[in-house]
N, C-alpha and C positions, 0 to 999 in steps of 0.2 A: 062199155062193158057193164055186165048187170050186176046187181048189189051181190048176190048167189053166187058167183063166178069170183068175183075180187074176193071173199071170204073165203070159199075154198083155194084160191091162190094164199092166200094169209094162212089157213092152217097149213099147207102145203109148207110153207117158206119155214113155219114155225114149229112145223114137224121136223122138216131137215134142220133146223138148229137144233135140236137137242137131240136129235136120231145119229145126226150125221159127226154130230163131237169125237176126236180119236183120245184115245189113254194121255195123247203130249198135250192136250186142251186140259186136263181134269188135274194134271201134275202142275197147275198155278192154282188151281185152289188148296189141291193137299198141301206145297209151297208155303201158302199162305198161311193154313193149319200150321205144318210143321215150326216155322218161324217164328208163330206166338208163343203157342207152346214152350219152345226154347226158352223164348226170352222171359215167359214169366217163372218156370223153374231157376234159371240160372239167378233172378229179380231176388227170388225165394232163398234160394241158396245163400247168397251172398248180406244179405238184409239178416237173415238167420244167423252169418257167423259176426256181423258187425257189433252186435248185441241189441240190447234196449234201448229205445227210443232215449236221448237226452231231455233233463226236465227244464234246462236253461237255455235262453235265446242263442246265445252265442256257441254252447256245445251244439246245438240242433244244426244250427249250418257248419261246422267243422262235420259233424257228423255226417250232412246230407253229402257235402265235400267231397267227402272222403268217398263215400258211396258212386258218387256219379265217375269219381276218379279211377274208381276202381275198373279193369282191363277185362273182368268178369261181364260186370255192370255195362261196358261200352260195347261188348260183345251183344249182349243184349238188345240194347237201343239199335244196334245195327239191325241186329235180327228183326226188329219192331218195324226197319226200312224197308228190309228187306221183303217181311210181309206184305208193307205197302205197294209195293214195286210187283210184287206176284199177285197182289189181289187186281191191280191195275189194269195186267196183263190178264187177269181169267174174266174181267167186266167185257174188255172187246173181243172174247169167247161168249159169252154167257148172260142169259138176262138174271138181273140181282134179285128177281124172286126166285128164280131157280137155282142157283150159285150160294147166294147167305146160308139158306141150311146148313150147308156143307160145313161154316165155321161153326157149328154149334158142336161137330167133333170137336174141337179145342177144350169143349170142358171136360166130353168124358176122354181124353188122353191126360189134363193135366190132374184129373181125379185120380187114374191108374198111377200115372207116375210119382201124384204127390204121397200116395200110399208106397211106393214101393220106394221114393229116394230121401223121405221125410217120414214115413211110418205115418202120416196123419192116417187118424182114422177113416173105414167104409165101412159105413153105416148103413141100414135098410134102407132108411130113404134118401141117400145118396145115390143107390144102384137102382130103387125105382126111379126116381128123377131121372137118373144116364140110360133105363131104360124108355122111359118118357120122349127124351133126346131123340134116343135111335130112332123110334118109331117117328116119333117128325120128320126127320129126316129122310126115312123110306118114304112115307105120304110126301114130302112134299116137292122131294125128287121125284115122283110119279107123277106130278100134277100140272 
């Protein structure tokens, strides 16, 4: 077979990969999105109502203790797995230059949410940055 031919078989193949994806292939990466996101608000939340960081050895691990004990916190780490388990699942979908983009929504979700369930600030260049984002993300989901 000629060099010509095998290339256009490879674009072919590598067109139907990314043409040929259905919405149930694209829902283990938003999955993956969705799961971190989770886990780092709820991380957020709960580290937030624990208080301040302890300044002595021994309060530091009661405190850390206490943190990873918490049912919040274990929600969490699940969710962290469960990321794992859905990004696993969109790699034997998806090639990992085309697919990672995708998690760089997890900042601008956890920017929206952490303005709206923590009041932190959005600042100009927070929103250019998450506009920054998007646009990578349209490039490089086209690409």
């Amino acid at each position: 077979m000629s060099d010509s031919i095998a290339a256009g078989k490879d674009k072919t193949a590598f067109s139907k990969q990314i043409t040929g994806k259905t919405m149930r292939d694209f829902v283990y990466i938003f999955a993956s999105v969705f799961f971190t996101v989770y886990g780092q608000l709820v991380v957020k939340w709960r580290v937030g109502k624990a208080g301040v960081f302890p300044t002595t050895f021994s309060e530091r691990i009661v405190f850390l203790k206490d943190l990873v004990l918490n049912p919040w916190i274990i929600t969490g780490l699940a969710a962290g797995f469960l990321a794992l388990l859905s990004w696993m699942t969109a790699m034997t979908k998806f090639e990992l230059s085309y697919a990672y983009p995708f998690m760089s929504l997890a900042f601008v979700l956890v920017l929206l949410l952490s303005a709206i369930f923590f009041h932190e600030p959005v600042t100009v260049p927070k929103v250019l940055g998450v506009a920054l984002v998007i646009a990578g993300i349209v490039v490089a989901s086209r690409g």
